[in-house]
Phi, psi and omega in degrees: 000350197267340183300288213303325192283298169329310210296314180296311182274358156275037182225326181298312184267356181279333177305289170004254181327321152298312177291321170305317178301313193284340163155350194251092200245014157310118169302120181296141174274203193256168194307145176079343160235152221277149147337095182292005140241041186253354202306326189282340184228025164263145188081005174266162173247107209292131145263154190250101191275101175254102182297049201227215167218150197301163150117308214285187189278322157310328191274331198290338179262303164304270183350325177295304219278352202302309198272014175273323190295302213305321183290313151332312189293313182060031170256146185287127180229111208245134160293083221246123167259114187250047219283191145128132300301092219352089195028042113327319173307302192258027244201278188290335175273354185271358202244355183208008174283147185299143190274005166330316192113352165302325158230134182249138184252157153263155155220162192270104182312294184302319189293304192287346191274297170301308138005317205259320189305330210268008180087010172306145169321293186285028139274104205236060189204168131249185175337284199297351183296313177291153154260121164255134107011254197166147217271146165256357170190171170198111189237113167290145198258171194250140188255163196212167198210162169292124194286352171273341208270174179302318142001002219266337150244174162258008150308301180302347201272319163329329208247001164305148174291323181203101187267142175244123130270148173279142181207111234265004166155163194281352161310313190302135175290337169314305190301305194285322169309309191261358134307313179322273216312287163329328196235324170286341196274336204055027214272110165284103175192150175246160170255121178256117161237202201090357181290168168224030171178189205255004170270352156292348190287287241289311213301295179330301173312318201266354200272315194070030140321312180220163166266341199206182162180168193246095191211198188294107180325329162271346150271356140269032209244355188257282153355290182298311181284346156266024132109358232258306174233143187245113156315138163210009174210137140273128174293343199244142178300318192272156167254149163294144207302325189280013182248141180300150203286330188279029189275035175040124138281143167312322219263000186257013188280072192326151199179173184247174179271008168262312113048254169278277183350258190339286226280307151007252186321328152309297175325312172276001156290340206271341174297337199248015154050199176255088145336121141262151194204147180239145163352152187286161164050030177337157162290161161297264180011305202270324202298312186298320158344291193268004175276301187307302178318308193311302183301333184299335193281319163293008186237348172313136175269008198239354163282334176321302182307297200306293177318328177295266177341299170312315177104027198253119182270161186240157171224046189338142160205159187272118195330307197273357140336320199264331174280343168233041155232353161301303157272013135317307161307295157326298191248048176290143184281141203294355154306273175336312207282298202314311191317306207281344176298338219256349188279335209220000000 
């Protein structure tokens, strides 16, 4: 445990230290008192919107980061669950919410990112539509399988007659990764969706209802180590320390180069993780406020201890860090884009 702890505060603090570069260099104040630009919203009551269902790993991250906020802030932060057409849904409602800074979201970077790139029906934005805050993580996903089922690599899963992925839905990164995965791959498989979180996925798996899913490397790390799940891919180059080293990264995967050209540009979706974002055109003020707050929080050594104790990584990047990787995205080569419309 003591290499993982080394490690989460050298990933906090080069997250830091990158958000400070991007503009919000305001000295983090002392534990308890709030941010003097943040003076518009103390004493307001925030909502933190997680478009999920309570229990899941969104939510579990707002909740880590919510009394953190609160003190940056000096706002009251009521945690709100909006789940419905796989976090799409709070997402489209956050697009007509006041740009005060009273309300904020975490999102799901792939799901809402792939969603907006292929023209989905329910994505009714694009990327770029938002003020992003600032990222709390970016956990490339683990694709995992029923550890009793036929599966057990993903060679086998390539050469199945008929592979079920679980899926809470086509907003979701469970959904666009493993539809990716299916069509650069050829993988004969359908995505069963309608779960309405990712503990209902595991429940499917484990049921052997579906064979696989795709999700957050820390919340299938309990699963894998009771023996439960079989990892068999990684999205991420680094593995988590606690995954065995023989687990594939996608890019050790043979392949062509139209291929790697596709899974490239997924990668680099996978990049901007789970944001928090407020409303388009935020005021300045409160955007700067929560630009400021976010870094300050992410640098508390005492969310650190709590995200250890949780098992929860944490990876900072900085709003405006975030607005150009945003158009990074945006401007994914037009292969990627035909792919991910092809999906919805």
């Amino acid at each position: 445990m003591g290499d993982r702890r080394r490690r989460l505060a050298a990933v906090v603090a080069l997250g830091v230290g990158a958000g400070v570069l991007a503009g919000c260099s305001s000295a983090a104040p002392t534990a308890g008192e709030a941010l003097p630009a943040c003076s518009s919203l103390d004493g307001q009551t925030v909502s933190l919107v997680v478009p999920y269902e309570p229990g899941g790993g969104y939510d579990s991250y707002a909740r880590l980061l919510a009394p953190y906020l609160e003190e940056q802030t000096g706002a009251t932060i009521a945690v709100q669950n909006q789940p419905g057409a796989g976090g799409l849904l709070a997402l489209n409602n956050l697009l007509t919410e006041n740009a005060d800074g009273t309300t904020i979201a975490i999102m799901n970077g792939v799901g809402a990112g792939g969603s907006s790139l292929a023209g989905a029906d329910g994505a009714r934005f694009s990327l770029d539509d938002f003020t992003y805050i600032g990222r709390v993580v970016s956990e490339p996903p683990l694709i995992v399988t029923g550890a009793t089922g036929p599966y057990q690599t993903f060679d086998a899963v390539r050469a199945a007659p008929n592979f079920r992925w679980g899926s809470t839905g086509p907003g979701a990164e469970d959904y666009v990764t493993a539809s990716l995965l299916t069509r650069v791959f050829n993988i004969n498989a359908e995505v069963v969706t309608g779960f309405p979180g990712s503990g209902e996925t595991e429940l499917a798996m484990l049921q052997g209802a579906i064979d696989g899913m795709s999700g957050n490397p820390g919340s299938r790390r309990q699963a894998v180590e009771e023996g439960t799940q079989t990892p068999i891919l990684r999205m991420g180059e680094e593995a988590p320390s606690w995954l065995r080293a023989d687990v594939p990264w996608v890019r050790d995967v043979p392949m062509n180069d139209e291929q790697r050209a596709l899974i490239d540009a997924h990668l680099a979706l996978i990049e901007i993780g789970r944001p928090l974002v407020g409303p388009p055109r935020m005021d300045e003020a409160a955007r700067n406020c929560w630009r400021e707050a976010m870094t300050a929080v992410m640098a508390n050594p005492d969310l650190l201890a709590a995200a250890q104790q949780q098992e929860r990584e944490l990876a900072f990047l900085g709003g405006a860090e975030l607005d150009g990787l945003v158009q990074r995205i945006i401007g994914a080569p037009p292969q990627y884009r035909e792919l991910l419309a092809a999906m919805y």
